[in-house]
C-alpha positions in Angstrom: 0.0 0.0 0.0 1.3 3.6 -1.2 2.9 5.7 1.7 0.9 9.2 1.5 1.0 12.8 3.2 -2.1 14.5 4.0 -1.0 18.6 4.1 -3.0 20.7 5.9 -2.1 24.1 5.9 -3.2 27.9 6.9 -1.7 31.3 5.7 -1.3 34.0 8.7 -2.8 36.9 6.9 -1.0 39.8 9.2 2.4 38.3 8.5 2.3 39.0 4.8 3.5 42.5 3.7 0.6 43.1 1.7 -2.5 41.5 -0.2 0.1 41.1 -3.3 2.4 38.5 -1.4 -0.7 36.4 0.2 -2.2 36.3 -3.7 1.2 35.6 -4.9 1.4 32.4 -2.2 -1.5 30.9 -3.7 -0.7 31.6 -7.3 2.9 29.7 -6.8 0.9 26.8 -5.1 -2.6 26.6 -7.5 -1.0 28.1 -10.4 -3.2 31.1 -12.4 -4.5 32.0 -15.5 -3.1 35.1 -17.5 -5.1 36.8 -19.7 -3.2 39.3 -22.2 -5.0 41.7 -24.3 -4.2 41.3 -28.0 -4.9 43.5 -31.1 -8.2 42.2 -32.1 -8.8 39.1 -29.8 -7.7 38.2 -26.2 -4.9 35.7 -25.0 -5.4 33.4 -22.5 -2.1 31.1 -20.4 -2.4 28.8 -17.6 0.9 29.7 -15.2 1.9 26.5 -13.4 1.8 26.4 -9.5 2.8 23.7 -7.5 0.5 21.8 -7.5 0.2 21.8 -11.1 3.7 19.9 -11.2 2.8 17.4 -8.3 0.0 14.7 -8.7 -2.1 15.1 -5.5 -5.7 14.9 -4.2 -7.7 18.1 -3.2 -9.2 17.3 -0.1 -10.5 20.6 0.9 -10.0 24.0 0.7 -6.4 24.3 2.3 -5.8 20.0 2.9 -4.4 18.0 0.3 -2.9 14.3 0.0 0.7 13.5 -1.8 2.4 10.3 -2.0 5.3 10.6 -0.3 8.2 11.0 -3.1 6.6 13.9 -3.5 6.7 15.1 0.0 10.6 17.0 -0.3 9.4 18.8 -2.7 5.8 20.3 -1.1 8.2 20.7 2.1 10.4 22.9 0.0 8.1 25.1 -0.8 6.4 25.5 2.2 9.5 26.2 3.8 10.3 29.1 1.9 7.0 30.4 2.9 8.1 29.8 6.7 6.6 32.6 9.3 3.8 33.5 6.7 2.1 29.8 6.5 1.9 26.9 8.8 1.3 23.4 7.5 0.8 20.1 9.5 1.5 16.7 8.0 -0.3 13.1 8.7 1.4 10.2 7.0 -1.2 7.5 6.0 -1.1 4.4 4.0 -4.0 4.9 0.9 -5.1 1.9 -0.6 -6.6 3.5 -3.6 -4.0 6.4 -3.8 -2.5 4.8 -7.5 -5.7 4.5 -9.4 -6.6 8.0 -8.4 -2.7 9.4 -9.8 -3.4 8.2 -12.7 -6.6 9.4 -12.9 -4.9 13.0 -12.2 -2.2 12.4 -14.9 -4.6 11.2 -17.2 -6.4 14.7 -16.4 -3.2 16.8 -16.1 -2.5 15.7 -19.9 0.7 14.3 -18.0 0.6 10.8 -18.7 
């Protein structure tokens, strides 16, 4: 059975310098779409966030579920995120976690 990390996490809205750094937090984890005015028509890009690079499970609004080989790489970021957001970790064993990656790389266009 897959090794997994449920993420929990929670930003502390007075620590960030402004409501440009808390939006830019959740654009480097959910990613964002761009939207550039053209000539005669618009243009629109997805930005990758995180978790657009890293197959997980949206469990609610700030808790999500990795497999753990991904885990270095969530910590990462968190980390450099340190005294503005707080995340807690649960390691659990998911018996289902494969069938549902592949559902989300099948998704992602990533596999």
């Amino acid at each position: 059975m897959p090794r997994c990390i449920i993420i929990r996490f929670r930003t502390n809205s007075d620590r960030f310098d402004s409501v440009y750094e808390r939006a830019k937090f959740f654009k480097e984890l959910h990613g964002w779409k761009q939207t550039v005015p053209g000539e005669n028509k618009k243009y629109v890009y997805h930005r990758a966030g995180l978790l657009d690079e890293v197959p997980h499970m949206k469990v609610a609004d700030s808790v999500f579920i990795v497999a753990m080989e991904h885990m270095k790489q969530v910590e990462q970021f968190f980390d450099e995120w340190d005294e503005k957001v707080e995340y807690d970790t649960i390691e659990v064993m998911m018996k289902d976690f494969d069938k549902l990656m592949t559902h989300f790389m099948r998704r992602s266009g990533l596999g």
